[in-house]
VOMI-550059 format. One record per residue (C-alpha): residue number from 0; residue in one letter; chain; x, y, z. Coordinates in steps of 0.2 Angstrom, whole numbers, plus 5000, padded with zeros to 4 digits. Layout:
N
<rec i="NUM" aa="A" ch="A" px="X" py="Y" pz="Z"/>
...
REM end
This chain:
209
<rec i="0" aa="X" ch="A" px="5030" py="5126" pz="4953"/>
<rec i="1" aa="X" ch="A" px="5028" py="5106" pz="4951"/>
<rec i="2" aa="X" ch="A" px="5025" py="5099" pz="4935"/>
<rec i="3" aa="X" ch="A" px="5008" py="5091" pz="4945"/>
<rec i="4" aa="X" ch="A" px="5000" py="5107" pz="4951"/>
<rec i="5" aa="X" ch="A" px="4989" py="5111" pz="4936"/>
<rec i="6" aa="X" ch="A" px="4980" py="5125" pz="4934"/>
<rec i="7" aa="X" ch="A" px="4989" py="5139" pz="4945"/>
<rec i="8" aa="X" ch="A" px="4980" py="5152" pz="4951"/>
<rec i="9" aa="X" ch="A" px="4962" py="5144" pz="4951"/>
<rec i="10" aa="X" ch="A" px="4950" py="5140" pz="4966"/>
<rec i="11" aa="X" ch="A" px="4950" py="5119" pz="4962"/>
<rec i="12" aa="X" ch="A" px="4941" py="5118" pz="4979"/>
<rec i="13" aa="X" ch="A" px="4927" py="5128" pz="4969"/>
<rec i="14" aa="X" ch="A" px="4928" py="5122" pz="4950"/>
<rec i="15" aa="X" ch="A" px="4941" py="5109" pz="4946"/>
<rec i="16" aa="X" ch="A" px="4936" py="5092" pz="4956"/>
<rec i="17" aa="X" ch="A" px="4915" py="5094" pz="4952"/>
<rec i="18" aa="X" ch="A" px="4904" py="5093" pz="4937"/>
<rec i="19" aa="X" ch="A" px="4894" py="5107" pz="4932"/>
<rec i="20" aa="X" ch="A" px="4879" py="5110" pz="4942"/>
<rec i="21" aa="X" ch="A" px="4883" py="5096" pz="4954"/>
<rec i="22" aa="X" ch="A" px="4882" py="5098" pz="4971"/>
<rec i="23" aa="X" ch="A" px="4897" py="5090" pz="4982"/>
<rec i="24" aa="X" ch="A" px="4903" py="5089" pz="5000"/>
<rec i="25" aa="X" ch="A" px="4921" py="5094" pz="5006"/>
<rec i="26" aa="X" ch="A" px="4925" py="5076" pz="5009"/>
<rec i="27" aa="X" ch="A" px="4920" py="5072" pz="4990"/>
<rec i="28" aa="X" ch="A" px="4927" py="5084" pz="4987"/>
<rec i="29" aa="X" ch="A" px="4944" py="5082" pz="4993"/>
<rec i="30" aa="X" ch="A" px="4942" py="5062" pz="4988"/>
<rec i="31" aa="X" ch="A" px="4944" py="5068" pz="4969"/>
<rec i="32" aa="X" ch="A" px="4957" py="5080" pz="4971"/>
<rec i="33" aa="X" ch="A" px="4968" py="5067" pz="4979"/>
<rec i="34" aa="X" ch="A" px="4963" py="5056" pz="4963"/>
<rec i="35" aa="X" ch="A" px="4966" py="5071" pz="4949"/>
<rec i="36" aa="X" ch="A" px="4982" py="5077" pz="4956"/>
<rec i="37" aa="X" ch="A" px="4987" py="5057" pz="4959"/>
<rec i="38" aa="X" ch="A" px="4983" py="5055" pz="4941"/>
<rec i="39" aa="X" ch="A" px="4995" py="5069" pz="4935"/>
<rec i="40" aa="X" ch="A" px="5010" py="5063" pz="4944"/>
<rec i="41" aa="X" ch="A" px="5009" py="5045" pz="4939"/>
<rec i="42" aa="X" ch="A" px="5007" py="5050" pz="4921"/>
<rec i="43" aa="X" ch="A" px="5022" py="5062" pz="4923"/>
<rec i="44" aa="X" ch="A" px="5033" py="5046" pz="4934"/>
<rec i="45" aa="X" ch="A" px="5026" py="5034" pz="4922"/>
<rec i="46" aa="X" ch="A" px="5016" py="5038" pz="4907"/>
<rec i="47" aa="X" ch="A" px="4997" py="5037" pz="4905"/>
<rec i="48" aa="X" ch="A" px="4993" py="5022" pz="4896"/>
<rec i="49" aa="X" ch="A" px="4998" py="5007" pz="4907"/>
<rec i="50" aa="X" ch="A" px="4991" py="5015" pz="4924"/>
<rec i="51" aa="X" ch="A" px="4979" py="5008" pz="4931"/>
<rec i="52" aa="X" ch="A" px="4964" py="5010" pz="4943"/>
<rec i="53" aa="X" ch="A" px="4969" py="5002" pz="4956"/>
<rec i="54" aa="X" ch="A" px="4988" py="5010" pz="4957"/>
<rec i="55" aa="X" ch="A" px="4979" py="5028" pz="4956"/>
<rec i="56" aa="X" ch="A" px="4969" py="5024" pz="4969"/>
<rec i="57" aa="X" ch="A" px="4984" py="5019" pz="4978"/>
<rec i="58" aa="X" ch="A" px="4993" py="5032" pz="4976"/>
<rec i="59" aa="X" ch="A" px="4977" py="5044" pz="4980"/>
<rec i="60" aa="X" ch="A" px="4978" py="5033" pz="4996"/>
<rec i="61" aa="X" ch="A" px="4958" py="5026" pz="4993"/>
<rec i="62" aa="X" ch="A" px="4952" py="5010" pz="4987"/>
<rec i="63" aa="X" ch="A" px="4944" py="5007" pz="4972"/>
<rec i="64" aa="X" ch="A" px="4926" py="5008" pz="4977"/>
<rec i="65" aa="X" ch="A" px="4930" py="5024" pz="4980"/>
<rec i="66" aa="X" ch="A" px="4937" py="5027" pz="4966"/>
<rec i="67" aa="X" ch="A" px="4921" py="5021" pz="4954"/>
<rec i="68" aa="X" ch="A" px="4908" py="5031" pz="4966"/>
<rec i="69" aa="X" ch="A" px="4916" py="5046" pz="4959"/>
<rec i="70" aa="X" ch="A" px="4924" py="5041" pz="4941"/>
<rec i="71" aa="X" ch="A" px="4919" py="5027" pz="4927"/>
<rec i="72" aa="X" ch="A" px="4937" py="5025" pz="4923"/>
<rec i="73" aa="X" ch="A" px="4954" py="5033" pz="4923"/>
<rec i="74" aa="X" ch="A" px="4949" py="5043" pz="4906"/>
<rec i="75" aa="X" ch="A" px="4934" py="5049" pz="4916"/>
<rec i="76" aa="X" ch="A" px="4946" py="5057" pz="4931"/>
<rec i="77" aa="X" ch="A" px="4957" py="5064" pz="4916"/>
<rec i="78" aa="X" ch="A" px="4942" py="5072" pz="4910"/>
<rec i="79" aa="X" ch="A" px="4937" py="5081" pz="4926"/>
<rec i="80" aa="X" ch="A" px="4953" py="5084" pz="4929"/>
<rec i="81" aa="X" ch="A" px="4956" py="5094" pz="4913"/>
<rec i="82" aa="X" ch="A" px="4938" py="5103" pz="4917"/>
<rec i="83" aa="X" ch="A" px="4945" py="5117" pz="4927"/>
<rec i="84" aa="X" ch="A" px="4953" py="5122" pz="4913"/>
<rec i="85" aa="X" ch="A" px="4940" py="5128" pz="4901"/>
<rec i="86" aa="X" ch="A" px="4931" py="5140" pz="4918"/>
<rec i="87" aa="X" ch="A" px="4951" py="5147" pz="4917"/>
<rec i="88" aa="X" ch="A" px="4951" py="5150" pz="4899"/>
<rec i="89" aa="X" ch="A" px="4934" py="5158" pz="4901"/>
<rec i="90" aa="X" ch="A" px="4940" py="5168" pz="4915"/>
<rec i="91" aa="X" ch="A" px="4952" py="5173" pz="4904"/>
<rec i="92" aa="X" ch="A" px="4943" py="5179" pz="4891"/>
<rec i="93" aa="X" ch="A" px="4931" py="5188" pz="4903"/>
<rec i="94" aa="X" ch="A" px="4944" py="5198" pz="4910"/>
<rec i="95" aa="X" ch="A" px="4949" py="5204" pz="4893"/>
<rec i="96" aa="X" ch="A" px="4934" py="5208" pz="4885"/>
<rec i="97" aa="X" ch="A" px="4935" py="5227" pz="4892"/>
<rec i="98" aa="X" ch="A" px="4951" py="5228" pz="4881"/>
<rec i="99" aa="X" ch="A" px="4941" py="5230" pz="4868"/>
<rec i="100" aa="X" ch="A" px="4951" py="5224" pz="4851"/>
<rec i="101" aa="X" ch="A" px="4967" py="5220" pz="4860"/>
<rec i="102" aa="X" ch="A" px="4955" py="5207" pz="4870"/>
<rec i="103" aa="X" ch="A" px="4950" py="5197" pz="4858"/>
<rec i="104" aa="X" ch="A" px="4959" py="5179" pz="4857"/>
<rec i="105" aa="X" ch="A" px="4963" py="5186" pz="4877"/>
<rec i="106" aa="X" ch="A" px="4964" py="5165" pz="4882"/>
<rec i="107" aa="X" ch="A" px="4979" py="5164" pz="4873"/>
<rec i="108" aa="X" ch="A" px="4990" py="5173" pz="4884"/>
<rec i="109" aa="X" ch="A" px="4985" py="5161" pz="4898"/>
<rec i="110" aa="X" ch="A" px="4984" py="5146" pz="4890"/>
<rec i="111" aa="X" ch="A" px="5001" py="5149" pz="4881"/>
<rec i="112" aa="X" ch="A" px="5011" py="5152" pz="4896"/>
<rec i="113" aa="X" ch="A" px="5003" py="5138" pz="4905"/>
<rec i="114" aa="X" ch="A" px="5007" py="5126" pz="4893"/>
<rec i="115" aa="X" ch="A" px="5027" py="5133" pz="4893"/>
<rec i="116" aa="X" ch="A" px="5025" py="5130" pz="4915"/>
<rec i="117" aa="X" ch="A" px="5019" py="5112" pz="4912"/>
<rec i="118" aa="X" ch="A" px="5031" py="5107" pz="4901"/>
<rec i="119" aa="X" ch="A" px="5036" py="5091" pz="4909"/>
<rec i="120" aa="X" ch="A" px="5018" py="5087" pz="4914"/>
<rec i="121" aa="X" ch="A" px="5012" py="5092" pz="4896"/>
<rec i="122" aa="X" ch="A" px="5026" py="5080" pz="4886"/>
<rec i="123" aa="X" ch="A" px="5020" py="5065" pz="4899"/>
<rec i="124" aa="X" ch="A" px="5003" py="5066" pz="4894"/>
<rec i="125" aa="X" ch="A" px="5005" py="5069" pz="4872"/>
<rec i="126" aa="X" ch="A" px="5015" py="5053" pz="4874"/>
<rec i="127" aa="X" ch="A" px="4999" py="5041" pz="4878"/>
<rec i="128" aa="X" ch="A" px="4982" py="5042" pz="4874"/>
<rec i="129" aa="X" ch="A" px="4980" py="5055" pz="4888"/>
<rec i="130" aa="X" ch="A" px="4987" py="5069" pz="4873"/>
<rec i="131" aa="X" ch="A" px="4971" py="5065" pz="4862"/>
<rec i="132" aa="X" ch="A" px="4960" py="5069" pz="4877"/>
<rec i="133" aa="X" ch="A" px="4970" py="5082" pz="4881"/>
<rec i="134" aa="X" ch="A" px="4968" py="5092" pz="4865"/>
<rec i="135" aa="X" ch="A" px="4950" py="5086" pz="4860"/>
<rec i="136" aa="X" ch="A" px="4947" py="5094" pz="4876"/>
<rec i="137" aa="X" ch="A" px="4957" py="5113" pz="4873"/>
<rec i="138" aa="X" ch="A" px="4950" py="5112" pz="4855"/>
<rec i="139" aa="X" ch="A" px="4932" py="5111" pz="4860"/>
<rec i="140" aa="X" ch="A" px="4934" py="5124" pz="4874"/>
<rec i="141" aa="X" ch="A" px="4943" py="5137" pz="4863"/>
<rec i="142" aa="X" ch="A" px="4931" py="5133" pz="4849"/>
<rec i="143" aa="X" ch="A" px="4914" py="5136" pz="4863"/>
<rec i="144" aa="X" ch="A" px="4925" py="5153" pz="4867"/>
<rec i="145" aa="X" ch="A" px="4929" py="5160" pz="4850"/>
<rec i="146" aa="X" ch="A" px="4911" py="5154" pz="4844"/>
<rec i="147" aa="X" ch="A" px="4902" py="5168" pz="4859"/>
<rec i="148" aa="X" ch="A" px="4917" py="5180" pz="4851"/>
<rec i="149" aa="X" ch="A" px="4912" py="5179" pz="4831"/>
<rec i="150" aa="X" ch="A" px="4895" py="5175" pz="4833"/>
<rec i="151" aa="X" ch="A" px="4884" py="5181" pz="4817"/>
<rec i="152" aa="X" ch="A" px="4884" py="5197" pz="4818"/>
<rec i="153" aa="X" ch="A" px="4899" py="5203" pz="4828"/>
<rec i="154" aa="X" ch="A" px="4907" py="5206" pz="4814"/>
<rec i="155" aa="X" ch="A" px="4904" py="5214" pz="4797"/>
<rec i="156" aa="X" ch="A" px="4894" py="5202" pz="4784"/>
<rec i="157" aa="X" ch="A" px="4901" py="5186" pz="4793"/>
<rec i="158" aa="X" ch="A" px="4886" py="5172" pz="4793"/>
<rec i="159" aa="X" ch="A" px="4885" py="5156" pz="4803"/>
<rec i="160" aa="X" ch="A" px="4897" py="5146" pz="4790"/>
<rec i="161" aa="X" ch="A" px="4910" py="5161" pz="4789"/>
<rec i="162" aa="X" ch="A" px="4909" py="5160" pz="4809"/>
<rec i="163" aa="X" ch="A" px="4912" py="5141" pz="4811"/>
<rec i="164" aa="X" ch="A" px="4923" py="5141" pz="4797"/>
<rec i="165" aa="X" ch="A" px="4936" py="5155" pz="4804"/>
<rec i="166" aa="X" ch="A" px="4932" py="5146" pz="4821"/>
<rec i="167" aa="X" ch="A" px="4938" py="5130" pz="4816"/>
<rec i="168" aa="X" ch="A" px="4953" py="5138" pz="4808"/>
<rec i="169" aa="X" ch="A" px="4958" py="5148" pz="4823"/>
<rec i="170" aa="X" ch="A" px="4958" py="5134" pz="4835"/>
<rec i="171" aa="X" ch="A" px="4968" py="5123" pz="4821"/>
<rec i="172" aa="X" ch="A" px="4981" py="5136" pz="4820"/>
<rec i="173" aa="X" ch="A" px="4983" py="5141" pz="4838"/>
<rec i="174" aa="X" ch="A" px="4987" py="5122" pz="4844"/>
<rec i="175" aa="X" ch="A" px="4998" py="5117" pz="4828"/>
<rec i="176" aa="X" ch="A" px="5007" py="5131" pz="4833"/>
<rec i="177" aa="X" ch="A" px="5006" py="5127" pz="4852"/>
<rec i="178" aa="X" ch="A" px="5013" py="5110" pz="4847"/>
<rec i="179" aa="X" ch="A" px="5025" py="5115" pz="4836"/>
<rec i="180" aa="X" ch="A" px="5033" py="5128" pz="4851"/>
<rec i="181" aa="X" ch="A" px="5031" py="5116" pz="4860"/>
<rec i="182" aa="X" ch="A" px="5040" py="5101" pz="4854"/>
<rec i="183" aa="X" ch="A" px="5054" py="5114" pz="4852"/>
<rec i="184" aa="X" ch="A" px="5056" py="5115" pz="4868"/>
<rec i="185" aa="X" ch="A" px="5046" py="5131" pz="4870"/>
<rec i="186" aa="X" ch="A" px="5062" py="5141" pz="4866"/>
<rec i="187" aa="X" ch="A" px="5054" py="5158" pz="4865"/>
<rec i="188" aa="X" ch="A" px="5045" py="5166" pz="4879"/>
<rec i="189" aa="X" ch="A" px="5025" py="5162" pz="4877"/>
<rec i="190" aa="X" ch="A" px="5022" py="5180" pz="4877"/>
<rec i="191" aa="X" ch="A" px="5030" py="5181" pz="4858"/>
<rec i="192" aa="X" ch="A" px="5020" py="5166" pz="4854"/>
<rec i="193" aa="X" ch="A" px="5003" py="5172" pz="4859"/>
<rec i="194" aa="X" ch="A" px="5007" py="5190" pz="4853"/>
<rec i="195" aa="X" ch="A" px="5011" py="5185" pz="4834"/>
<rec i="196" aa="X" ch="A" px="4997" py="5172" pz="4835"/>
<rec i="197" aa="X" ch="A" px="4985" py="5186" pz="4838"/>
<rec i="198" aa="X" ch="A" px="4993" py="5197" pz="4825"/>
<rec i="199" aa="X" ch="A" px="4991" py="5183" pz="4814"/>
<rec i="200" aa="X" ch="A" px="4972" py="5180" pz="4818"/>
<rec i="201" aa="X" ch="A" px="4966" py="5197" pz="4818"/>
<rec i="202" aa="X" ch="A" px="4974" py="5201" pz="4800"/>
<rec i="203" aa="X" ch="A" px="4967" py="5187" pz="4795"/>
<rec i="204" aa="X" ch="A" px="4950" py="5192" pz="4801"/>
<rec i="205" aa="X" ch="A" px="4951" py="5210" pz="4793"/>
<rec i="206" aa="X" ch="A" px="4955" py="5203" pz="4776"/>
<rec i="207" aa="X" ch="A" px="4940" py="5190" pz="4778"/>
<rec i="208" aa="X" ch="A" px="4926" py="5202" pz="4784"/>
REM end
């Protein structure tokens, strides 16, 4: 798999390149594609911060009129983008639901091996100020899916501040450790990774509730 084929195993045609509820054609369509995944491997060939428009648009093989009828700048194409991710993550956690307590936290077994297959890809972009975006982007989608998992009431005697709180301190811990394994090199296989993060999560819960 290359470094620039983000997102394996999702229907980009129908999520990644549009904004939700927005309505585009297949040549549209294809035009921000070509721009996303010319993006990525520009970041990954040369880092993010000194690209320009123009040279993505070149590389997309569009000018940049083009480029702004579909994008406000190169943080607005990272953006869309990075916005197939969170349909996948909640994919994800659909899909696991019916698992019952073994579901819950079910993103993580994605998410985790994902990052471990886009190493190169993931490295290019924590090195400029594509890395912020990045992770302000994972953290607000984990913290939308574990908000619908721990709402008030789900579990015993948690309120709306024990639910934001053990929010907030789930999606800290999973990407410190993400980085952590990460910058390591992702030594151990992503399946141990998610697998003791869960453990760790889900004791942490019980003692809490």
């Amino acid at each position: 798999m290359s470094d620039t084929e983000h997102w394996p195993g999702f229907d980009r045609k129908k999520h990644g390149a549009t904004p939700a509820g927005e309505a585009i054609d297949r040549r549209s369509l294809r035009t921000r594609m070509a721009l996303q995944d010319a993006l990525m491997r520009l970041t990954v060939a040369r880092g993010y911060d000194d690209l320009s428009v123009a040279e993505i648009a070149d590389a997309a093989n569009v000018g940049r009129s083009t480029f702004y009828a579909h994008f406000t700048d190169k943080d607005d194409l990272l953006r869309s983008s990075l916005s197939a991710l969170r349909d996948i993550l909640a994919q994800e956690q659909a899909a696991t639901r019916q698992d019952g307590p073994d579901g819950l936290f079910g993103f993580t077994r994605f998410l985790t091996r994902h990052m471990a297959e886009q190493q190169v890809l993931i490295r290019a972009m924590m090195r400029g100020r594509s890395g912020a975006i990045l992770m302000d982007y994972i953290h607000h989608a984990i913290a939308d899916i574990l908000r619908a998992e721990l709402a008030p009431g789900t579990r015993p005697s948690n309120s709306a501040f024990d639910t934001e709180f053990s929010v907030q301190f789930l999606v800290g811990g999973y990407l410190s450790v993400l980085t952590w394994w990460l910058e390591r090199g992702a030594a151990e296989p992503p399946e141990r990774i998610e697998k003791a993060f869960r453990a760790v999560a889900l004791r942490g819960l019980d003692q809490a509730a």
